[in-house]
C-alpha positions in Angstrom: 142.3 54.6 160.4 145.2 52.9 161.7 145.9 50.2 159.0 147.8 47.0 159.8 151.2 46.5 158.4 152.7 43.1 157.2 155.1 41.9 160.4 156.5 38.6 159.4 156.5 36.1 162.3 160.3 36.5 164.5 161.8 33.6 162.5 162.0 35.6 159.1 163.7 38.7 161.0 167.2 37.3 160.9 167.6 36.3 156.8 167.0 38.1 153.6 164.0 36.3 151.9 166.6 36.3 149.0 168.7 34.0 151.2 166.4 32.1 152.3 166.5 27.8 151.9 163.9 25.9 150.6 162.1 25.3 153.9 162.3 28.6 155.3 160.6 29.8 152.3 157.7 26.9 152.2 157.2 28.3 156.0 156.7 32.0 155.0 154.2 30.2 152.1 152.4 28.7 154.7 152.3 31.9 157.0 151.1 34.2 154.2 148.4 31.7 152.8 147.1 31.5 156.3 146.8 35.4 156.5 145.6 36.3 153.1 142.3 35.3 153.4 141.9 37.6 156.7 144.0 40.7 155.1 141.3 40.7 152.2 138.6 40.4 154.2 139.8 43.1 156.7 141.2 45.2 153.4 137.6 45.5 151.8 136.2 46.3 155.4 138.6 49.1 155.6 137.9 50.5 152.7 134.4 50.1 152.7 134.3 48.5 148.8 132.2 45.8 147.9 134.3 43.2 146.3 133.3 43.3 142.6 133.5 47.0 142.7 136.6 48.2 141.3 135.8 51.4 140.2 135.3 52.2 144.0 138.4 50.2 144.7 140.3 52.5 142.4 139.0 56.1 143.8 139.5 54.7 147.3 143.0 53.9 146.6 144.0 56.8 145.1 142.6 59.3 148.1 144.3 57.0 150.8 147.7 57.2 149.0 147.7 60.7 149.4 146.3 61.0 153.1 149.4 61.5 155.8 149.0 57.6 157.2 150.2 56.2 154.0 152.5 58.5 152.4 154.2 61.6 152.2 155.3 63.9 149.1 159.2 64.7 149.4 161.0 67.7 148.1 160.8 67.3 144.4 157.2 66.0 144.9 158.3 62.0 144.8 156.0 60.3 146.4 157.1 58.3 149.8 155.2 55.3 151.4 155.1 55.1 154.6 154.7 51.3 156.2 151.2 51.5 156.4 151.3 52.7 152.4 153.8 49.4 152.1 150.7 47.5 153.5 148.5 49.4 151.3 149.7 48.3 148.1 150.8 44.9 148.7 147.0 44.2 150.0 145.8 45.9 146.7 147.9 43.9 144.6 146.9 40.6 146.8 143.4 41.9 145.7 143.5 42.5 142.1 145.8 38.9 141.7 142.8 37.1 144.0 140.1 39.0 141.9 141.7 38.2 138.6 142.2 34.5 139.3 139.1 33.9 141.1 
């Protein structure tokens, strides 16, 4: 599996989101709206779940965060994401807020 990471359109490489004004931060709303939708889909896909299955969801997630594309355990045993574990979580997280709201 290569999973997709989150790469922000050129135009959000050059300021902290922290610093960003008013319409530079409607813009990145606008980008990620227009994405979400096709993450989720492509998330579920991925990890073969059906969507009101989060028992699956939950088993799933905890045997990818351990496989070599999405993390690796440090000396000490800490836990570290790579970018595709980055990815990982933030589309699990845009899962469980879309499934809770929905």
């Amino acid at each position: 599996m290569s999973y997709p990471l989150y790469i922000l359109p050129k135009q959000f490489w050059v300021t902290k989101n922290s610093e960003w004004s008013v319409k530079e931060a409607k813009k990145y709303f606008k980008w990620f709206n227009f994405i979400k939708d096709n993450r989720l889909d492509d998330y579920l896909e991925d990890l073969s779940v059906e969507i009101n299955n989060i028992d699956d969801l939950c088993y799933k997630m905890l045997d990818l965060l351990f496989d070599s594309e999405f993390s690796h355990i440090q000396d000490g045993g800490k836990l570290d994401l790579t970018n595709a574990g980055y990815a990982l979580a933030a589309d699990t997280s845009l899962f469980v807020s879309d499934h809770l709201f929905s």
